[in-house]
N, C-alpha and C positions, 0 to 999 in steps of 0.2 A: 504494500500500500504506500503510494505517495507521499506523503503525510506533508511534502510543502502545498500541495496541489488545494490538498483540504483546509490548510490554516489560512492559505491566500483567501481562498472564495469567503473562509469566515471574516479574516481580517477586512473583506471588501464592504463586506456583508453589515460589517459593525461599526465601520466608520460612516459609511451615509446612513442605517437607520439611525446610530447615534446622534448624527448629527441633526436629522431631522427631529429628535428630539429636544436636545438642544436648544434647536431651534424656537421651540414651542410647538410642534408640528405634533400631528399624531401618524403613526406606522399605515394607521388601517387606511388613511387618506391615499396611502401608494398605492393598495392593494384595488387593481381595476381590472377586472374579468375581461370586459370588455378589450382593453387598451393590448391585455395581452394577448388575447385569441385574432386580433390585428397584426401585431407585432409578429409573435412569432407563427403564426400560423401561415401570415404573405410573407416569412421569410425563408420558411421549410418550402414553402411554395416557390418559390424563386431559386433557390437550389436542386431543388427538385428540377427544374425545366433546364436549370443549366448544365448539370451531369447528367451524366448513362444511372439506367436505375444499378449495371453492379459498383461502379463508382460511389454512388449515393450510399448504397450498404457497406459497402467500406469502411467508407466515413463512419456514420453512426455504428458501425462496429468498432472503427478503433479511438474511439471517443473513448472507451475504456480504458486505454494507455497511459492517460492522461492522469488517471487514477491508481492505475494497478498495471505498469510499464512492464513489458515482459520481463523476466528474470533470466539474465543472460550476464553473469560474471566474467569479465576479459579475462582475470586472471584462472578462473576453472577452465576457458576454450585452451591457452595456455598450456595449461596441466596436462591437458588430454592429447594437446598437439606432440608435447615431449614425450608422453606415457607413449605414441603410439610412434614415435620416433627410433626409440629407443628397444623397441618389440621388434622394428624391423630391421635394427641393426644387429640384433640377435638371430634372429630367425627368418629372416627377409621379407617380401612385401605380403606377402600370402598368409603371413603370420597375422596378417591386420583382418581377414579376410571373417571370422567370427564375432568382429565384434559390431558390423556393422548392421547387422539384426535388432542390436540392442540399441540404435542410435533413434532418437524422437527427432529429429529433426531433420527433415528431409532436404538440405542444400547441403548439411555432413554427410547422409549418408550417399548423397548421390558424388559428393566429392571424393571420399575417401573408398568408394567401387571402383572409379577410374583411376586412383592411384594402384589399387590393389589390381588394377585388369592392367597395370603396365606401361598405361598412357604416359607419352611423352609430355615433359613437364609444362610444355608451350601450348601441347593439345587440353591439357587440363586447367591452362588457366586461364584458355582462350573461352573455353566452354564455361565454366564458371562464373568469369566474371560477363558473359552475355545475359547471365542468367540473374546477375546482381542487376546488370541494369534495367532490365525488364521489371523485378520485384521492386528495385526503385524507386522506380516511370512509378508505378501501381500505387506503391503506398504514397507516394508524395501526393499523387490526385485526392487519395482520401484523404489524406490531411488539409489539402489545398478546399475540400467542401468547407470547413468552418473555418477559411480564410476567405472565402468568396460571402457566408452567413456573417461576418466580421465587416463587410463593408454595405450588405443589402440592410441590415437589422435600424439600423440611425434613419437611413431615406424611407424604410417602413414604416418609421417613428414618427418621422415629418408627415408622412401620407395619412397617420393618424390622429394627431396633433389639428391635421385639416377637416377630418371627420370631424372630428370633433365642435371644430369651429362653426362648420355648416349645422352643426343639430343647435347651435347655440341660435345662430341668426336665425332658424329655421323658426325658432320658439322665442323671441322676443316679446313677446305677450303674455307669454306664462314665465314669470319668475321662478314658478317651482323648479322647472326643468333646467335652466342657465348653471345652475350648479354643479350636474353630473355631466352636462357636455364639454364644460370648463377644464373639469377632473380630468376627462377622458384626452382630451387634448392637451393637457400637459402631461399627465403619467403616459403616455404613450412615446413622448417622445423623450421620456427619464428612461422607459425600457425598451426602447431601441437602441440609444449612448448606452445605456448600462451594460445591456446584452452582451453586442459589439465590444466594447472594452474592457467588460471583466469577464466573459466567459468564451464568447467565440472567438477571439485574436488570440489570446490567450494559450487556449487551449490548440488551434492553428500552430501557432510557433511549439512547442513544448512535444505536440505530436512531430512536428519535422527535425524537433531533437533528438526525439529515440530513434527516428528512418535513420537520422545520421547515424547516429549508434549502431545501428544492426545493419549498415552499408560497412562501418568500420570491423565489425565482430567478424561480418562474411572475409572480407578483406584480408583478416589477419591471419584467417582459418587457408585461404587462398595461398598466403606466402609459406605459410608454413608445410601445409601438402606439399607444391613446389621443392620446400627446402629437403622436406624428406624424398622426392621424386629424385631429388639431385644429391641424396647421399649428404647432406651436411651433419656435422657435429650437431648433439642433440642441444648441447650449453652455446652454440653457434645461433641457433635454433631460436631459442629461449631471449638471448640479447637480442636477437633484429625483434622479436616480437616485442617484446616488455620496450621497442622503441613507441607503438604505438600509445602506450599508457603515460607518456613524459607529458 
């Protein structure tokens, strides 16, 4: 679990209603059904029409990252790289050939079958890293959905902001009504700015953290099959990799 990811949104969380406290305001004054089923619903809509619908699932699937980031230690990929270095300076490449059954991760095990099938170390890192760039391409789209939800959420907030206005002029005769169209036209465009800068930009950048991250994990796992394809020292090994962690 995150735990920066969850203290930011409280921290964001507790400094405006504070301060709308503060202020003399009251909480429930933000709280507008209306303002939000505007807000975000024409901006799920406007995403929606910009991606492919499996881009869009992507997204909303790895919005969980954000929270609970996949669990991939450089230094365990590391460990395993030498472990399996060192097996085939023993017992040669064929020796690696059992353990690949037991591998969860399928860009290991598809890497470490072409080592153990013999593949020339150029053939294996041509193929591999074709294949980083495709997962890439992929995952940045889905990150790139609430980068694109980070700039429609504000102009949906204005769009609403304008509802709003129109139900006021609409009803200038009835006072009763001026008040909740008033609401809805300023909350609306407090949770479109809100949205946009405290959770969908946010969450954008922080997901194209971990791509960077699991582009760099693939990479490092790339040099080191390589180094073992090429017979290097396994402490040879160990130093070019532990360079990516500086």
């Amino acid at each position: 679990m995150d735990l920066t990811s969850i203290g930011g949104i409280l921290v964001a969380l507790i400094a405006i209603l504070g301060g709308q406290l503060l202020e003399g305001g009251r909480i429930g004054s933000l709280l507008q059904l209306t303002a939000f089923i505007i807000v975000i619903g024409g901006t799920m809509g406007a995403i929606m029409l910009q991606s492919s619908l499996p881009t869009f699932l992507l997204g909303v699937k790895m919005i969980g990252w954000a929270f609970k980031p996949p669990k991939r230690p450089p230094q365990s990929l590391i460990d395993d790289v030498i472990r399996w270095s060192t097996m085939s300076r023993k017992g040669g490449l064929l020796a690696l050939e059992p353990l690949i059954e037991d591998l969860e991760d399928p860009f290991m095990k598809k890497g470490l079958q072409l080592l153990v099938d013999g593949a020339e170390p150029e053939v294996l890192r041509e193929s591999l890293e074709l294949e980083i760039g495709a997962a890439e391409e992929r995952l940045r789209a889905g990150a790139k959905v609430w980068e694109s939800a980070g700039g429609y959420a504000p102009t949906i907030g204005i769009l609403g902001a304008v509802l709003g206005l129109i139900h006021v002029m609409e009803n200038l005769s009835d006072p009763s009504k001026l008040g909740g169209g008033i609401a809805v036209a300023f909350v609306a465009t407090i949770y479109g700015v809100g949205s946009a800068n405290l959770f969908f930009l946010p969450v954008s950048n922080k997901l194209k953290a971990h791509v960077a991250h699991e582009v760099m994990l693939r990479n490092m796992l790339i040099d080191g099959l390589v180094s073992i394809a090429n017979g290097e020292n396994p402490r040879v090994i160990e130093t070019k990799l532990q360079g990516y962690l500086a």
